[in-house]
C-alpha positions in Angstrom: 6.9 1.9 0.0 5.6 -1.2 -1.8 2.0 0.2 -2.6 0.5 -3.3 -3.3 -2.3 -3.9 -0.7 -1.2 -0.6 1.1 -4.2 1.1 2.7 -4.9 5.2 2.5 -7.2 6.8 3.9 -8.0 10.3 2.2 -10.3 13.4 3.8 -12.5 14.8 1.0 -11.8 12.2 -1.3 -15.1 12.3 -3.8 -13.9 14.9 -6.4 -11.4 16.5 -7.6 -8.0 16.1 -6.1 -9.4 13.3 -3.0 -11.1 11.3 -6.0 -7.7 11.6 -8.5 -5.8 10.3 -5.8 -7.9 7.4 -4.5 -8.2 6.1 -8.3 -4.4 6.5 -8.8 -3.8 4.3 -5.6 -6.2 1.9 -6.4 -4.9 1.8 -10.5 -1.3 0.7 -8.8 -2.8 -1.9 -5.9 -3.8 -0.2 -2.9 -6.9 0.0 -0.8 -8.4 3.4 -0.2 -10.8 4.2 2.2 -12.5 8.2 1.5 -14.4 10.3 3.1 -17.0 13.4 2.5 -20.1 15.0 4.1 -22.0 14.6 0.9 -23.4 10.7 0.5 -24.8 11.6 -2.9 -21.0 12.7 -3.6 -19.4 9.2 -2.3 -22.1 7.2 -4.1 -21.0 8.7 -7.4 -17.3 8.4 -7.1 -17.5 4.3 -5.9 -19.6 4.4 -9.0 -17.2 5.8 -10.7 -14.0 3.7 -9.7 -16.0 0.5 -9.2 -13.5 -1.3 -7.2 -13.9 -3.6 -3.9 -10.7 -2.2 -3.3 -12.5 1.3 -2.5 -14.3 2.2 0.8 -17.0 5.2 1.0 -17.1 6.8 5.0 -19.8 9.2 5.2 -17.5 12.3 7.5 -17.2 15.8 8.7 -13.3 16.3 9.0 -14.4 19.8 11.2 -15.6 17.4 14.3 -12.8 14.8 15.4 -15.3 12.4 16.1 -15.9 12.1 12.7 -12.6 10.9 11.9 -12.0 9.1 14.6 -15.1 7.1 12.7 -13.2 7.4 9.3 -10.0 5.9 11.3 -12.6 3.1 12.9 -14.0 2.1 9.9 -11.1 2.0 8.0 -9.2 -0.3 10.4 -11.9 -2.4 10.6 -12.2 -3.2 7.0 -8.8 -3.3 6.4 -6.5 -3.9 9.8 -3.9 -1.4 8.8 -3.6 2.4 7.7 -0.7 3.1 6.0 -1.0 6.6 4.3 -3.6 9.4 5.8 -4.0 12.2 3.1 -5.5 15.7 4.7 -7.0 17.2 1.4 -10.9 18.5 2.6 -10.8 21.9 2.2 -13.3 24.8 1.6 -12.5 28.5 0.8 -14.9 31.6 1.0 -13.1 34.9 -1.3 -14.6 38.0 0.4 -12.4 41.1 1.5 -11.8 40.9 5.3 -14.5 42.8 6.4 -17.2 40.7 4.7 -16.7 37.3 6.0 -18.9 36.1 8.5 -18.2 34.5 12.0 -19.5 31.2 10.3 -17.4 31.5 7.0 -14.3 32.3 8.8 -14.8 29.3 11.9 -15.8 26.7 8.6 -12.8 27.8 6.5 -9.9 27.1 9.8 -12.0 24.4 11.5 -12.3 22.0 8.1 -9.0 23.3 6.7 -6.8 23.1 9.9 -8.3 21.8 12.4 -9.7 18.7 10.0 -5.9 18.0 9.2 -5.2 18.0 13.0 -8.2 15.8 14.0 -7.6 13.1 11.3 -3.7 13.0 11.9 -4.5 12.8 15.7 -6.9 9.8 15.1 -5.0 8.1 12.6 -1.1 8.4 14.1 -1.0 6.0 16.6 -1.6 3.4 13.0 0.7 5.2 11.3 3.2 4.5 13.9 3.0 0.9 13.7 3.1 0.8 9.8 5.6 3.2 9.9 3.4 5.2 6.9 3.0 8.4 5.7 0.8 12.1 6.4 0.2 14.3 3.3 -1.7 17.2 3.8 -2.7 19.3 0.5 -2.7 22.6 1.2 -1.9 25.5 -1.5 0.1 28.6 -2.6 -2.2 30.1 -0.6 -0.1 29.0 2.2 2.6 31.2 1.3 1.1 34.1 -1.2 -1.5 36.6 0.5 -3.8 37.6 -1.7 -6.6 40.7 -1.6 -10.0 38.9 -0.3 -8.1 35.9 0.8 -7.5 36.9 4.9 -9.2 33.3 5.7 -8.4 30.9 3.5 -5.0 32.6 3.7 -5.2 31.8 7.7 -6.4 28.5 7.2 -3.1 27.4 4.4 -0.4 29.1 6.1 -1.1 27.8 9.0 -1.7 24.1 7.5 1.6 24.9 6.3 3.2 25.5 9.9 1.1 22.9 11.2 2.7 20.1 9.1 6.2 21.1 8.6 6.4 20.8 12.7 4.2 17.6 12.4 7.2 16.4 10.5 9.7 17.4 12.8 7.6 15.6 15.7 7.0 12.3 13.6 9.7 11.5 12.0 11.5 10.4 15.0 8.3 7.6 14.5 9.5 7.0 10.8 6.2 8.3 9.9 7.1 10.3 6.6 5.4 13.6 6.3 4.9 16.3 3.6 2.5 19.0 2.9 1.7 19.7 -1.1 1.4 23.3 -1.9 -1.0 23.7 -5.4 -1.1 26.5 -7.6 -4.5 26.5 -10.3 -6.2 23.1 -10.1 -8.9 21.9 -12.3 -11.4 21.0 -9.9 -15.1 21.4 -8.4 -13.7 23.8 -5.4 -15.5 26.6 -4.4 -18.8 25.2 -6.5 -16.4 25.6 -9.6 -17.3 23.5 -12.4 -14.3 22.1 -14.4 -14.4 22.8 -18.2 -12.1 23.2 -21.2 -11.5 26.9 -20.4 -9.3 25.0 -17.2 -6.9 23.4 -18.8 -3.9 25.7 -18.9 -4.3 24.3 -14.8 -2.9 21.7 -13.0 -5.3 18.6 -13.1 -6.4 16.6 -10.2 -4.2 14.0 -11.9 -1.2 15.6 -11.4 -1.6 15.8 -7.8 -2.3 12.0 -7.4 0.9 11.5 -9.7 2.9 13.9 -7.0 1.5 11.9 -4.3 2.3 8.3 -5.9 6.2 10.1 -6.4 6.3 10.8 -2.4 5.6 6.9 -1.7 8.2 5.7 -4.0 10.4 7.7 -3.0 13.5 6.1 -1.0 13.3 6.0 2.3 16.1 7.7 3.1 14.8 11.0 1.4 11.6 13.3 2.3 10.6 16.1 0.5 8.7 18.1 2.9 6.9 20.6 1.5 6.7 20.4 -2.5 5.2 23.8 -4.5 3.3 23.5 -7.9 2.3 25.9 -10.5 0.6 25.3 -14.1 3.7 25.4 -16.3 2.4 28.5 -18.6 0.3 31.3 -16.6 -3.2 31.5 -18.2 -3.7 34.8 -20.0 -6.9 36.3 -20.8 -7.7 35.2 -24.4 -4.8 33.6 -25.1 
């Protein structure tokens, strides 16, 4: 894909992994249109990457209504959508029998259900560009983990839910591929990022994974690519 005036549109995209990816895009030419529920959030990050090649879409990926908005808005400004990244996510660590009705419906509605809704409103442009559907979902999508029962639901089944999404799609030539993080140096879960993080993988490493996908040829997809920090962080080490 020639990424020069290429438009993405990216779910969650004012910190961390959404923001890394939207300045990456924007550093090699594209246009990228993001979204969050927080309009303080979006404020700071067009702040922070300054560009009129950068569009800020107040959204809730849980309702599809709201990206339906995000895909409105974004045509709108820019005609096209070549590239939809699924990366809002939310995770709540409690063992099984503490979570809440609420915690449990907000973990699978923003983290599935959000990747279904803005793949539903955004694929019938991704057809006619003939683009490309990343969703970032996690190790989590294929390690269970004590106190992890719904953000384990919520990956392994974002995991399911794009590997067939690729199947379906790429009869379209719409390329799809899920990215599967371990440890990632970001402001998840209220988390604030800090020296003591960087044994992780950095938000900037994600966005360089992503930019790797584009250019790849077209000929060859990989589907679902796994990522772990390179040494496993030790206590006091």
């Amino acid at each position: 894909m020639n990424l020069h005036q290429k438009v993405a549109l990216i779910t969650g995209g004012s910190k961390g992994i959404g923001l890394a990816i939207a300045e990456s895009m924007i550093s090699h030419g594209m246009k990228v249109a993001i979204t969050g529920r927080n309009l303080e959030s979006l404020y700071e990050a067009q702040k922070s990457i300054n560009s009129e090649s950068l569009l800020i879409i107040e959204s809730d990926t849980k309702h599809f209504e709201s990206n339906q908005k995000a895909v409105d808005l974004t045509l709108q400004k820019w005609g096209c959508i070549d590239v939809v990244i699924a990366n809002a996510g939310v995770g709540y660590f409690k063992e099984v029998d503490q979570i809440s009705i609420e915690e449990w419906n907000n973990t699978i509605e923003i983290n599935l259900n959000g990747a279904f809704y803005i793949l539903k409103a955004s694929v019938e442009s991704l057809k006619k560009s003939k683009g490309y559907y990343i969703t970032i979902a996690s190790l989590a999508g294929t390690n269970f983990f004590e106190m992890g029962a719904a953000y384990n639901a919520s990956k392994f089944g974002l995991v399911g839910f794009t590997q067939a999404a690729m199947l379906d799609l790429r009869k379209h030539d719409i390329k799809v591929s899920t990215i599967m993080p371990g440890s990632v140096s970001t402001y998840f879960n209220d988390h604030t990022p800090s020296d003591a993080d960087a044994w992780k993988i950095q938000p900037e490493d994600i966005a360089q994974i992503v930019l790797d996908l584009l250019n790849m040829p077209a000929r060859t997809l990989p589907s679902k690519i796994e990522v772990r920090p390179s040494f496993p962080h030790h206590k006091g080490k």
